[in-house]
C-alpha positions, 0 to 999 in steps of 0.5 A: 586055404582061402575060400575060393569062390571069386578068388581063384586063378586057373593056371591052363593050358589055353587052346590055342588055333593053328596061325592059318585058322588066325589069319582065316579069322582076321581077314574077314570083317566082323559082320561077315564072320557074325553073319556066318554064324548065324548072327548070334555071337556078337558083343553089345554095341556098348563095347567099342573100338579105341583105335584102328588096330583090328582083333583076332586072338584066343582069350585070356579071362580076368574077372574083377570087381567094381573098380579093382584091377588086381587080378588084372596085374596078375593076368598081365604076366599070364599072357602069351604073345598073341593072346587078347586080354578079356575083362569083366570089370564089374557092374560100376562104370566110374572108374577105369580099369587100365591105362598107359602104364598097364598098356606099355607093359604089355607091348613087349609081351607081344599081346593081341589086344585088350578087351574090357567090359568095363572103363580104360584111362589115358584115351591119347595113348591108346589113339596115338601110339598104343600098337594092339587094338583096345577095346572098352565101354569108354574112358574115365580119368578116374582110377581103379582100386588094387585090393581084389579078390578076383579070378583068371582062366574062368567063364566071364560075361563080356558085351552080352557074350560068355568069354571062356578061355580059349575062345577067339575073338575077332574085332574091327570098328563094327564091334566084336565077334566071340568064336567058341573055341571048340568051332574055331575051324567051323567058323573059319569055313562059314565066314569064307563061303559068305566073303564069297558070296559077298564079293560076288555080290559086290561085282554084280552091283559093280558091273550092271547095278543089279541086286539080287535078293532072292529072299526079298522076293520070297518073302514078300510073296509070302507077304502078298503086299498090295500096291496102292495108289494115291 
């Protein structure tokens, strides 16, 4: 048997929510859902929306080496409807992992989108007709290499996050949320009490200007700051 380690592929049976926790998950907008756990779940800023579709899906991990998307062919036929394709692609940043070609294949499949740590190719495409969201660190005319090795189903480190198969997540122009997929039902529970919270906000503000910060307040006695004059 080959050795292992970097070339393996898990065949599991992903965990996937129920489609009411999905659609809890997909109304709230990333900040919120961030804000509801604590603001610690969010990928780096360097992963970034490529077209307006928004991202809710469990996810399923490729991890490849610099400029090879072997195992990405491989996972593209491992994918079930709904499911976001996650990618480590490698330290590099000069060629671009997928592109139209690999992107139409996956519209029949009924994907949930596609996350890449790394470059993706064929930038009209994805604006103007892609139909699921995508999402990468940005573009590059210059294609990958098919050599591999690589792994599927495995932890991968992507936007800061660790990715594991089964967790969900959750994007929209802001960014990209990662929901473990043990505190899937948690998170949903959290991310309604802050939209409640928001809205009512937004209401008050609408309906006689007024902001109300209890925190400031708070700290800012804590602060004990003098007003000065000039």
């Amino acid at each position: 048997m080959a050795n292992p380690l970097g070339n393996r592929i898990y065949q599991v049976d992903i965990p996937r929510p129920s489609q009411e926790l999905l659609q809890k998950l997909s109304e709230a907008p990333a900040a919120n859902l961030d804000d509801a756990m604590n603001r610690l779940f969010a990928m780096d800023t360097g992963i970034r929306a490529l077209n307006s579709h928004p991202l809710c899906g469990p996810a399923v991990t490729v991890r490849v080496p610099d400029g090879d998307n072997l195992f990405i062919h491989v996972a593209m036929d491992m994918v079930s409807p709904g499911d976001i394709l996650v990618v480590k692609g490698g330290a590099g940043a000069d060629r671009a992992l997928l592109g139209e070609l690999m992107l139409r294949y996956l519209v029949p499949r009924k994907v949930g989108g596609v996350v890449i740590d790394g470059l993706i190719r064929d930038l009209d495409y994805i604006q103007e007709e892609c139909p699921f969201p995508v999402y990468a660190r940005g573009s590059s005319p210059n294609g990958p290499y098919k050599n591999g090795p690589g792994e599927i189903n495995v932890p991968v480190a992507a936007g800061g996050m660790v990715v594991n198969p089964g967790d969900v997540l959750v994007g929209d122009p802001d960014g990209v949320v990662v929901v473990p997929r043990d505190d899937v039902e948690a998170a949903a529970e959290a991310v309604q009490a802050v939209q409640e919270m928001e809205h009512s906000v937004i209401d008050r503000i609408g309906q006689d200007g007024v902001f109300i910060r209890p925190w400031m307040d708070k700290k800012m006695q804590e602060w004990d700051t003098p007003t000065l004059s000039l």
